[in-house]
C-alpha positions, 0 to 999 in steps of 0.5 A: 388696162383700158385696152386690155378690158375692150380686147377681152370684150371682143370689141371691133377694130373701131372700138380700139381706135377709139382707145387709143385715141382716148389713151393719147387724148390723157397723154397729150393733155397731161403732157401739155399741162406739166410742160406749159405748168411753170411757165404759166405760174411765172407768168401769173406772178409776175402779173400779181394775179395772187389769190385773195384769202377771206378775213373769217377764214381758218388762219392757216389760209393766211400763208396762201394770200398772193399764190398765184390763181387763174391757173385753170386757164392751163387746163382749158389749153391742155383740153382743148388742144388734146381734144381737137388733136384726137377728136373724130372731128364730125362729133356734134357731142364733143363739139358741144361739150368743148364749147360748153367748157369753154364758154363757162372757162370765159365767164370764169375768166371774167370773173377772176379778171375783175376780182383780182385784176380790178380789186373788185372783191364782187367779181362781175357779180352774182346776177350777171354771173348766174344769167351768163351760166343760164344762156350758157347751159341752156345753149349747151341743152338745146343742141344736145336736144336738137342733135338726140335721137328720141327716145333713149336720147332723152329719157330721164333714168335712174341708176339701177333701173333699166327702163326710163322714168320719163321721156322729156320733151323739148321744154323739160329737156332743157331746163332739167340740162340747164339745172345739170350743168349750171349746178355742177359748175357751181358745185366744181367751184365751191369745193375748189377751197383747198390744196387739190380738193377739186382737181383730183375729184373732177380728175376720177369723176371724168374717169367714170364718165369716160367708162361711162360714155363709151358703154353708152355709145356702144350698142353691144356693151349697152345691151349687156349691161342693161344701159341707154344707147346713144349713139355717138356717146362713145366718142366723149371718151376722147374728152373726158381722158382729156379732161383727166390728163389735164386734171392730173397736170394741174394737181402736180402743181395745185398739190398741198402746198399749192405753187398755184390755184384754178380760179373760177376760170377752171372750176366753173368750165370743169364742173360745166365739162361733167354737167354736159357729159352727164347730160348727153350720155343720160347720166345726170343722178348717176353724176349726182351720187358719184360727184357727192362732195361736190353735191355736199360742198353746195348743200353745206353753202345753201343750208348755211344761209338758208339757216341764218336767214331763217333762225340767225343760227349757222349750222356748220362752223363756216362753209363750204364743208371743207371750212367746217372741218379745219375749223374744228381741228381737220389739218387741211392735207386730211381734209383733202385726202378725205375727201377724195376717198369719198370721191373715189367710194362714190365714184366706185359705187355709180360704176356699179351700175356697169354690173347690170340692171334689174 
């Protein structure tokens, strides 16, 4: 379909080269996730890596304890794999993008190494964790800056609006990179409680930002929809569809019941992945508004105990808001369908934007 909408368009030859290498990126990563899947899952239980389930939690969760965990390191293979197979290997924003993905996969990894492997509950800790994802996404904010073109590059836009609400220097590029990224690896993290409830959202959000990122990169379709060009951008199609493929993969196991979870090692480095995309193609409140049960899954946390800090009060029954609803009643495959029907809804109303600005 993909093809199909570019033919229709009257993009060049390059624009459906890059297609299909955006179509095989899916392919290969989805292909080395459910070939790689089962042994991996052996391998995590033979090892004793099972997940951990919270005392206060829903009682249905106590059936989970022992289920295999770290299976994110399935989908940092696949993408990895199925980008540098498929990349235009000379794109600095791709490169970035993997790194980024990776890095946060290692401080992920470190932290489930020392959760489940150590039985230390803390992990390596939250301030060690934060300074790591701080020099990390700050890393990542920086060579996106150092390799923009100035102006559209690294204008602060709202969706619907054709012009930028501010062109940022060096300094407010950065930090407001290292907001992005840091909190949308966090975001990807705390919604990843549930069966499927991260793994299908970051699945559907990277598809918009596929779409996105190569109307971004294209001078002729920017122009007509009124979007920031930045050149290069298209060329982070390549690893979004990767990041689908691998996202899909890794559902067919994580599905309700789940043979296996991701741990931080994969929601920390997807959520980082979105960040960085958003990043580059000048997407960041557009991601936002089309990751929203992200965004709520971390506003539950923060009002939670900003709450209880205050007042001694909680808000929501537990949180992360998926708890909240199991624990009034929700069973957990409604939770997670519903959600990702507000996935699908919010992503559907950032594509909006493609109609058009005023």
């Amino acid at each position: 379909m993909f093809l199909l909408i570019i033919k229709a368009l009257g993009a060049g030859p390059s624009a459906h080269l890059l297609a299909w290498r955006a179509l095989f990126a899916f392919l290969t990563a989805f292909a080395l996730g459910l070939a790689a899947g089962p042994a991996m899952i052996r391998r995590l239980t033979a090892r004793l890596i099972g997940q951990t389930v919270r005392k206060d939690g829903p009682q249905s969760h106590y059936q989970k304890a022992g289920t295999p965990t770290m299976g994110g390191l399935l989908m940092l293979f696949a993408i990895t794999a199925s980008t540098l197979l498929w990349m235009r290997l000379g794109d600095a924003d791709t490169w970035i993008a993997l790194a980024t993905l990776l890095l946060f996969g290692a401080i992920g990894w470190a932290d489930d190494y020392v959760k489940l492997l150590s039985k230390n509950p803390r992990g390596i800790g939250a301030r060690a964790k934060f300074v790591s994802q701080t020099v990390a996404s700050v890393a990542a904010a920086a060579a996106i800056f150092a390799c923009a073109h100035r102006g559209p590059d690294t204008g602060l836009y709202l969706p619907w609006v054709t012009h930028p609400l501010a062109q940022l220097g060096v300094v407010s590029f950065i930090f407001f990179g290292f907001l992005v990224v840091t909190g949308a690896s966090n975001a990807v993290n705390l919604t990843d409680g549930l069966d499927g409830l991260a793994a299908f959202p970051t699945a559907v959000v990277a598809g918009a930002l596929a779409v996105l990122a190569y109307v971004a990169g294209s001078p002729h379709f920017a122009a007509q929809v009124d979007h920031p060009f930045v050149p290069g951008a298209q060329e982070l199609t390549v690893f979004c569809c990767a990041i689908i493929g691998a996202a899909l993969a890794f559902l067919w196991f994580n599905a309700y019941p789940a043979q296996v979870f991701m741990g931080d090692v994969g929601a920390l480095a997807l959520g980082a992945a979105l960040g960085v995309v958003a990043v580059v193609i000048r997407q960041e409140i557009l991601l936002f508004i089309m990751g929203g049960v992200f965004v709520a899954e971390t506003l539950s946390v923060m009002l939670q105990v900003g709450s209880f800090k205050l007042t001694g009060r909680r808000i929501f029954r537990m949180a992360p808001l998926h708890h909240h609803f199991e624990l009034k009643g929700w069973p957990e495959p409604r939770v997670i369908v519903r959600f990702w029907i507000a996935t699908i809804v919010l992503v559907l109303v950032g594509l909006s934007t493609l109609g058009g600005r005023p």
